[in-house]
Structure formats: structure tokens, C-alpha cells
C-alpha positions as CSV (number, residue, x, y, z in Angstrom):
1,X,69.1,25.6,230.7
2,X,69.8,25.6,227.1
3,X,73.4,25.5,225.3
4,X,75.1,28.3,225.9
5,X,73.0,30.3,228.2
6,X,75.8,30.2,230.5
7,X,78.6,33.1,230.6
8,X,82.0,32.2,228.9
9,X,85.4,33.2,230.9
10,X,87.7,34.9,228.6
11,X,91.0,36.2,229.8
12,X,91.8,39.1,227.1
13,X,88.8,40.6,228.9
14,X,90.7,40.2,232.4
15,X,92.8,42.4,234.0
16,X,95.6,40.3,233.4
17,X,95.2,41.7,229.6
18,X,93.8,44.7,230.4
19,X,95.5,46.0,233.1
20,X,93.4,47.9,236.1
21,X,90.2,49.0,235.8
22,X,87.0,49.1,237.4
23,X,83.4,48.7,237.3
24,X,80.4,50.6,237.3
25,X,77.2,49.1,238.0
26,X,74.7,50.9,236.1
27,X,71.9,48.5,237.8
28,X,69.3,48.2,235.1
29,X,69.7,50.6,232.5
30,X,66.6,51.0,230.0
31,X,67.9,51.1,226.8
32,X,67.2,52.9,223.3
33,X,65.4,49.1,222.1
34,X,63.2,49.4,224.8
35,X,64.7,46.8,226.3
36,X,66.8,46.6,229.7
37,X,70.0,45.5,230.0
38,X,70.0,44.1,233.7
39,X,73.2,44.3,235.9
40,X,74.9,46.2,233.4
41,X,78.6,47.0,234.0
42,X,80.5,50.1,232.8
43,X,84.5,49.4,232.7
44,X,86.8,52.6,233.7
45,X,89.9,53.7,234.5
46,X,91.2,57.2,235.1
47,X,94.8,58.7,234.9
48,X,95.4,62.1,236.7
49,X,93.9,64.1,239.6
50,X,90.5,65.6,239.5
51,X,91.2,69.8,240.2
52,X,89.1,71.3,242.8
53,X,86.2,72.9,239.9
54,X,85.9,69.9,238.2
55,X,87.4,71.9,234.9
56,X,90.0,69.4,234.0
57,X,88.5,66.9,233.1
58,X,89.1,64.8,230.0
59,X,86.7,61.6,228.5
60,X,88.6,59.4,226.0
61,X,85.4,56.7,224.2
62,X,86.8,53.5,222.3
63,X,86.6,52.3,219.2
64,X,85.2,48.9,217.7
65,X,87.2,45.7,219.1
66,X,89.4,48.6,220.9
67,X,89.5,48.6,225.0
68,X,90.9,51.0,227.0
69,X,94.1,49.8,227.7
70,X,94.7,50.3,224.3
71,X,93.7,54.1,224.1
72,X,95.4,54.5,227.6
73,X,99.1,52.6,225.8
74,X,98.9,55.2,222.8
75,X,97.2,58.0,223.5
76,X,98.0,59.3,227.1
77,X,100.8,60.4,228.7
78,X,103.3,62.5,230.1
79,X,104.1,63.6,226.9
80,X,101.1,63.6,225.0
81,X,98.1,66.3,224.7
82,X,95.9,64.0,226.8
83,X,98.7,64.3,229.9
84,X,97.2,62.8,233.0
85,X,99.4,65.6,235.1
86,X,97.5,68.5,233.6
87,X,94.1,66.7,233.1
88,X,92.0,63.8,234.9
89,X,91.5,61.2,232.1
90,X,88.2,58.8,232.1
91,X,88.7,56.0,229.6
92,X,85.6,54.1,229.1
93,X,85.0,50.9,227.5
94,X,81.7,50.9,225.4
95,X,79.1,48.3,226.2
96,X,79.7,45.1,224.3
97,X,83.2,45.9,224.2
98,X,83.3,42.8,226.0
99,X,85.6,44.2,229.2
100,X,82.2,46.5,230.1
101,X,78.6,43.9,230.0
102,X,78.5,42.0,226.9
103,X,77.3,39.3,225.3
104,X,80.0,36.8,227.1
105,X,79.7,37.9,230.4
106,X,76.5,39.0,230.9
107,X,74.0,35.8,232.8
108,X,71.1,34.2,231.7
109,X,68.3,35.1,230.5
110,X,70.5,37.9,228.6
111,X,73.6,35.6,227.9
112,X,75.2,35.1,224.1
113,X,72.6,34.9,221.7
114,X,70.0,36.6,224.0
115,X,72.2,40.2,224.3
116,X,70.1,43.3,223.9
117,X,70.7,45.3,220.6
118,X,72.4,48.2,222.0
119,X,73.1,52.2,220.7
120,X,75.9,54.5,220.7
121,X,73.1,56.8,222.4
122,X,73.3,53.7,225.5
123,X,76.7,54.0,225.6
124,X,76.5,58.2,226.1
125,X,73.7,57.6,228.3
126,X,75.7,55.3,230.8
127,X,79.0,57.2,230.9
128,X,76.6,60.3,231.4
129,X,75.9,58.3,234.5
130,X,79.0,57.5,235.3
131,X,81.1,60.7,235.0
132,X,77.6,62.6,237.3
133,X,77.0,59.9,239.3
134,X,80.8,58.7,240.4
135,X,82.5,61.9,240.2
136,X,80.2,64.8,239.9
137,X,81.7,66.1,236.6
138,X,79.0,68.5,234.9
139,X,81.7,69.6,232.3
140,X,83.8,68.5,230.2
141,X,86.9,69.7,228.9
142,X,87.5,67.4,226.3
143,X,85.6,64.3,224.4
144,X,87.7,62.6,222.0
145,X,87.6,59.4,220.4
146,X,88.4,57.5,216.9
147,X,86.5,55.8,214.8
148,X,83.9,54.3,216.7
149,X,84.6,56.7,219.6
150,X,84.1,59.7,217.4
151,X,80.8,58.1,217.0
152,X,80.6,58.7,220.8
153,X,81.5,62.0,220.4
154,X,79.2,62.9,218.0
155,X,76.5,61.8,220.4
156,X,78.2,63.3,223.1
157,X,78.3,66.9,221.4
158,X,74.7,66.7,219.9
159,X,73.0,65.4,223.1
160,X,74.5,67.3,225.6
161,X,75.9,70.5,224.3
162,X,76.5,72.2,227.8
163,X,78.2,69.5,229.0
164,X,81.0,69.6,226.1
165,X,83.5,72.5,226.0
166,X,85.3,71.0,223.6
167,X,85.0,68.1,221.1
168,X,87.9,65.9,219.2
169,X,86.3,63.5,216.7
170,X,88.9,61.6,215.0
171,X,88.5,59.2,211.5
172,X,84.0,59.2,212.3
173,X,81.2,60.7,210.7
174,X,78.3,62.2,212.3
175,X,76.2,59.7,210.4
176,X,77.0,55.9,209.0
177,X,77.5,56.1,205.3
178,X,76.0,53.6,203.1
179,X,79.1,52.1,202.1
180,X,79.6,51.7,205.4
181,X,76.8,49.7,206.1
182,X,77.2,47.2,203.6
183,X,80.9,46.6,204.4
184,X,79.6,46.1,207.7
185,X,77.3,43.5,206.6
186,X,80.2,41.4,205.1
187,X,81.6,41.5,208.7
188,X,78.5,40.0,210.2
189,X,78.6,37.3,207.5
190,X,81.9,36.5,208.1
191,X,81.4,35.2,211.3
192,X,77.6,34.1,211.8
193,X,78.2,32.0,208.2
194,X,80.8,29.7,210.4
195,X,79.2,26.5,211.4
196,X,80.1,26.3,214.4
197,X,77.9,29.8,215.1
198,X,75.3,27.5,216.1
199,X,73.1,30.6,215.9
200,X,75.0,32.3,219.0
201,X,75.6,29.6,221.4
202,X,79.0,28.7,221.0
203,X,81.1,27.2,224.1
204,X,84.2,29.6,223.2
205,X,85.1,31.9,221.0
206,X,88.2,30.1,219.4
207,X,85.7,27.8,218.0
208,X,84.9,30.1,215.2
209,X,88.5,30.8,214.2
210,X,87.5,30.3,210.7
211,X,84.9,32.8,211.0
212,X,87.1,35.2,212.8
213,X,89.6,35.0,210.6
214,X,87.9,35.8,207.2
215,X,86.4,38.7,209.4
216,X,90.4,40.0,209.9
217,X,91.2,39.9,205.9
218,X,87.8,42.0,205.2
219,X,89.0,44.3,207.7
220,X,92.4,44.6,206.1
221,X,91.4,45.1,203.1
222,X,89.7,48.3,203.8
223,X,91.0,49.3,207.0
224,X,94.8,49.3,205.5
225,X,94.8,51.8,202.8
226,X,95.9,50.6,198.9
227,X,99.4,52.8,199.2
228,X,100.1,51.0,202.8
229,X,100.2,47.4,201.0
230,X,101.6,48.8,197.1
231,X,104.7,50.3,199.3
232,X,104.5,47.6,201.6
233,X,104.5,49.8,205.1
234,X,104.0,46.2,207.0
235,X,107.5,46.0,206.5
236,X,108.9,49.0,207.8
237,X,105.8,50.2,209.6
238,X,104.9,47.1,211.5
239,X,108.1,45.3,211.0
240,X,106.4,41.8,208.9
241,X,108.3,39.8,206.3
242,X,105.8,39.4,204.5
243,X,101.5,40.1,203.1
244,X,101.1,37.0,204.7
245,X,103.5,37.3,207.5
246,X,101.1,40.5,207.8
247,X,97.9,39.2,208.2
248,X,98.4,36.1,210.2
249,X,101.0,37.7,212.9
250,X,98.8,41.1,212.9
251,X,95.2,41.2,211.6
252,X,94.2,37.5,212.4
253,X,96.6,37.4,215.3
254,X,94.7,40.9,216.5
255,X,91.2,39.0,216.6
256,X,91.7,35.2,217.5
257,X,91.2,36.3,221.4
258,X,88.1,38.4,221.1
259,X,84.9,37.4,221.7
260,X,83.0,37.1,218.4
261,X,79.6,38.1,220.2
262,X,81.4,41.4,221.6
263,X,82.7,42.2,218.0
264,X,78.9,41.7,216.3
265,X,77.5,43.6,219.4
266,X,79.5,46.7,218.4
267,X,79.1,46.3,214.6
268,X,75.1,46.2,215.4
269,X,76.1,49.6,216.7
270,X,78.8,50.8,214.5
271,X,76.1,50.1,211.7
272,X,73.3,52.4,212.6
273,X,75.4,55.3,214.2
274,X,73.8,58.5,213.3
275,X,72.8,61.6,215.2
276,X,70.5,63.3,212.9
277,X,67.6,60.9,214.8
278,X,67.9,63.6,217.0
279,X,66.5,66.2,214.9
280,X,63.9,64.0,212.6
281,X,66.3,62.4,210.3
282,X,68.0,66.4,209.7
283,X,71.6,66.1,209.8
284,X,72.1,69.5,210.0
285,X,70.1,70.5,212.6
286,X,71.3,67.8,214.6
287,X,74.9,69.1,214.0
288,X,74.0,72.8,214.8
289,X,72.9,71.8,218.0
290,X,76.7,71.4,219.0
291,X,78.0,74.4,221.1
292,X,81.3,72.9,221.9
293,X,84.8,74.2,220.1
294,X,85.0,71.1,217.6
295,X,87.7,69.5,215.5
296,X,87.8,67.1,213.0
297,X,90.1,65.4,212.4
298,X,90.2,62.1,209.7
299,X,92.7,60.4,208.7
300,X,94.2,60.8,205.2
301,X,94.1,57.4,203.8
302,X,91.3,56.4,205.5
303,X,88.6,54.3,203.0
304,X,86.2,53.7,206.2
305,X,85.5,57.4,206.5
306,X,87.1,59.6,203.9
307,X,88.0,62.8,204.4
308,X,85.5,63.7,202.5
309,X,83.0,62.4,204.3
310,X,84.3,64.4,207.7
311,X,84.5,67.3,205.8
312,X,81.1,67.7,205.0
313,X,79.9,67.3,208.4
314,X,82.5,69.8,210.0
315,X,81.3,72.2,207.6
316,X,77.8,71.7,209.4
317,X,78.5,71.9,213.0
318,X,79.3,76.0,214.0
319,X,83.0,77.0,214.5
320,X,84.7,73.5,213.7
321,X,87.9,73.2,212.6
322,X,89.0,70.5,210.2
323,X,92.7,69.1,210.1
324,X,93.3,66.4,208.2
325,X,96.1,64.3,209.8
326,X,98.2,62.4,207.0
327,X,99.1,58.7,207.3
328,X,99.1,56.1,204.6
329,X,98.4,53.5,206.8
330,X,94.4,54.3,206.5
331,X,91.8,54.3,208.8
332,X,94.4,51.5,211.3
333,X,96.3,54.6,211.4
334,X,94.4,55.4,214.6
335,X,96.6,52.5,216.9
336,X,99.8,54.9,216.5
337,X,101.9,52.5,214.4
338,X,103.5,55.3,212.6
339,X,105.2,58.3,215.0
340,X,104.5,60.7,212.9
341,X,100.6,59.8,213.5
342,X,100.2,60.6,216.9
343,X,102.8,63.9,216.5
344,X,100.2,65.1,214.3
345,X,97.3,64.5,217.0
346,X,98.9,65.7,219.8
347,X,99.5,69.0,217.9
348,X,95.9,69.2,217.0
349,X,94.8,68.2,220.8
350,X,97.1,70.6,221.9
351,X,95.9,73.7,219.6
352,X,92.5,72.6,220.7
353,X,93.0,72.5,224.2
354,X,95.0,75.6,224.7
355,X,91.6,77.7,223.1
């Protein structure tokens, strides 16, 4: 057996990090490469009770190097929109997220290295499974995710438009910009031009801390907006000493325990998000498929996907509302540092689930 081609243990991935959740088996699930991913593993959880009609119920996706204890700690509860005693939550981890199969945990012959390249549309296809399959859902009442998970949504909305009453994206585009790709790139580079890579077949992922953690200050310099470090919000925002108090105790901190595979593996996706495939490259008609009562919602600051950006694809998709939620802290606004961040999405949640 070559170097490697064994699964690596990591405990951030564990429930002891993670908190409960379970496991789909999605059994061998064909995916949009062509290849199959075999044995795959969806990771769940759900908050809330399930209402006789099925009507209530609520899919929350995750963003990249994001799990879902993290959208369950910020953005549900009692008193939030997404309140698991008016609505049955899902959270679901996407593939490669490395709690769901990935890269690390996945056995030979499909270990490290060896991973498929998966799709945001594999990641809609298996929690399309999941929500028929485990609990019977047919509708929707809500999808909503950031960044990453608006990605989902996107896919969600466009692929199956009776399913989907209503759609949240948050800080996403409909399509992967350009400048998005090539920031992307430097991600990739960041960690495959460490040496001790080894082209994928590393013993742990702790070994490539150098790698890792020139992949955190890339991410911080784009993810944090340029007002968050002139007025130097780590301080009263995040509660730092200092820039460099900032990115060692935060954004390199944030990172060290992931698996580097699991964060390329969602990159490779993040990268080539884009639902006009649907519709023969036609953005448009991709986004006028969508029947469900949208809203967009990017983030101020945000320099991954300006407001812009989420503008001009609201304006495509029939109906949507745009509401532009302000935060200086940029696109790493979505974590809920700032109160006033998620006041300003449970309003917008709220106005869209009371229609």
C-alpha cells in the first residue's frame, strides 16, 4: 500500500469538536466527474420537530472550511429567524467538509491524493437524497446559506424549483467571478507549494503548518475588509491586541486543525461554482428558472462577492429582493462577530419567512 493511502484520524472532525451529528450513507453516489464516490457519508444534524405536512421545514448548507456546528452556534435559535421551535432545521455538512466523506477519511483506493473532484451540484444531489430519502421532505420552506452555502442555494433554487418555497442566499453569486478564481488559485498554491505536500500523501495535517498558514494571511487579506483593519475592529470586534495578535490567535489559529485536503476539496468546488451550466453557459436563463420567493442578501464590505456582484444576479432571478446587510468586517462578517450582523439577518429571514 503506498504512503498515505491510509485514512488520517483527526479530532476537529469528531464529535468531541463538533458536537452531535449523524451520518448518512449515500452508498455509492455517481458523481458530476463521472466518477463514484464509494461509501460516501453525508453529516447531519437537525434542531426542532418535523409538523405533521412536512411544511416547516428549514435546510441551512455550509460554507468553505465551515461545519455545522458552526452555522448551528450562530445562526439558530430560540431567538433567531431560523428558531428550531417554529421550524425543523437540517444542517448539512458539504462533502469534503471533512466531518461528511472527504479526502481524510475516506479508504483506499479513494484516500488523500486519490479523492474524486467533487461539485456543488454533488453536494445538492446528496442532501436531495437525504432530506427524500430520511425524512420524506418534498418541500422546503427555506434554503439559506453564506458564502459557499449560497452557492448551494443557488443550485438548490435552479435545480429544483418546486422543491424551494423560499430561498436566502447570503454573501454568493450565482456564478464564480474571475477574480474569484484567481484568488482561489493563490489558495491552492499556498498549500500544495509546501514541501512537505508530498503531492497529497502527508501523514497529518499539522505537517503543513507552513502551508496552512500562508493560506490564513491570503484569506485575511481579502476576507477582512480594508476599513476592518484601517479602524482596527480586531480590537474591539474580536477583542486582539494586536495585527499580529490578529492573525496568529484568529486566522492561523482558525486553520491549524483542518485538514488541508478537506480545504482544497472545497476550493476545487468553490472555484467552478456556477449554475448557468444548467442552461448552456446562459446565466439568465438559468436564474429564471427559480420559482422560489428569493433574497439576496451580501454583505457590505464584502471583497469576495461585492454587492455588486449579487446585485446583478438578483436583478435576474423573478421577484427577488436584495437587502444589503452592512458590516465592515467583509465577507468574515458571516461568523456573527459583530451583533449588529446577525440583527440584520434575522430581520431579513424573518421578513422572508413571514411572506
Amino acid at each position: 500500500m503506498e504512503r498515505g493511502e491510509t485514512m488520517i484520524d483527526n479530532p476537529f472532525y469528531g464529535p468531541a469538536m463538533q458536537g452531535d451529528f449523524r451520518l448518512f450513507d449515500l452508498g455509492n453516489l455517481i458523481l458530476t466527474c463521472g466518477e463514484t464516490l464509494r461509501g460516501a457519508k453525508l453529516a447531519y444534524r437537525t434542531l426542532g420537530t418535523l409538523n405533521a405536512d412536512k411544511s416547516n421545514a428549514v435546510l441551512v448548507t455550509t460554507w468553505f472550511s465551515g461545519t455545522g456546528k458552526v452555522m448551528q452556534d450562530v445562526y439558530v435559535g430560540p431567538d433567531h429567524a431560523l428558531n428550531p421551535d417554529r421550524y425543523f432545521i437540517i444542517i448539512v455538512d458539504q462533502l469534503g467538509s471533512g466531518v461528511s466523506s472527504s479526502p481524510h477519511n475516506t479508504p483506499a483506493p479513494q484516500a488523500m491524493a486519490k479523492f474524486p473532484k467533487l461539485s456543488i451540484s454533488d453536494d445538492v444531489a446528496a442532501q436531495h437524497r437525504l432530506l427524500t430519502e430520511v425524512f420524506g421532505i418534498h418541500e422546503l420552506a427555506l434554503v439559506v446559506g453564506g458564502s459557499m452555502g449560497g452557492q448551494q442555494v443557488y443550485e438548490w433554487a435552479v435545480t429544483y424549483p418546486n422543491m424551494v418555497a423560499r430561498a436566502a442566499v447570503i454573501a454568493a453569486t450565482a456564478k464564480i467571478s474571475f477574480h474569484q478564481q484567481v484568488f482561489i488559485e493563490t489558495l491552492i498554491e499556498a498549500i500544495t507549494s509546501d514541501p512537505a505536500w508530498a503531492g497529497g500523501w502527508y501523514t497529518a495535517g499539522t505537517d503543513l503548518r507552513a502551508g496552512m498558514d500562508r493560506m490564513a494571511r491570503i484569506v485575511a487579506t481579502a476576507g477582512w475588509s480594508a476599513e476592518f483593519y484601517q479602524t482596527e475592529r480586531w480590537r474591539s470586534v474580536i477583542g486582539m491586541s494586536s495585527l499580529d495578535d490578529f492573525i496568529n490567535g484568529v486566522m492561523k489559529a482558525y486553520f491549524e486543525p483542518m485538514d488541508p485536503h478537506a480545504l482544497l476539496t472545497q476550493m476545487h468546488k468553490w472555484q467552478r461554482a456556477d449554475v448557468s451550466r444548467h442552461a448552456g453557459g446562459d446565466l439568465a436563463a438559468a436564474l429564471a428558472r427559480i420559482t422560489a420567493r428569493t433574497m439576496i442578501l451580501p454583505i457590505s464590505h464584502d471583497m469576495f462577492f461585492p454587492p455588486g456582484e449579487c446585485e446583478a444576479d438578483c436583478r435576474l432571478i423573478p421577484g427577488a429582493q436584495l437587502r444589503v446587510i452592512g458590516s465592515p468586517e467583509g465577507h468574515m462578517g458571516l461568523n456573527g462577530f459583530a451583533p449588529e450582523y446577525m440583527e440584520q439577518v434575522n430581520r431579513y429571514l424573518t421578513e422572508l419567512l413571514s411572506d
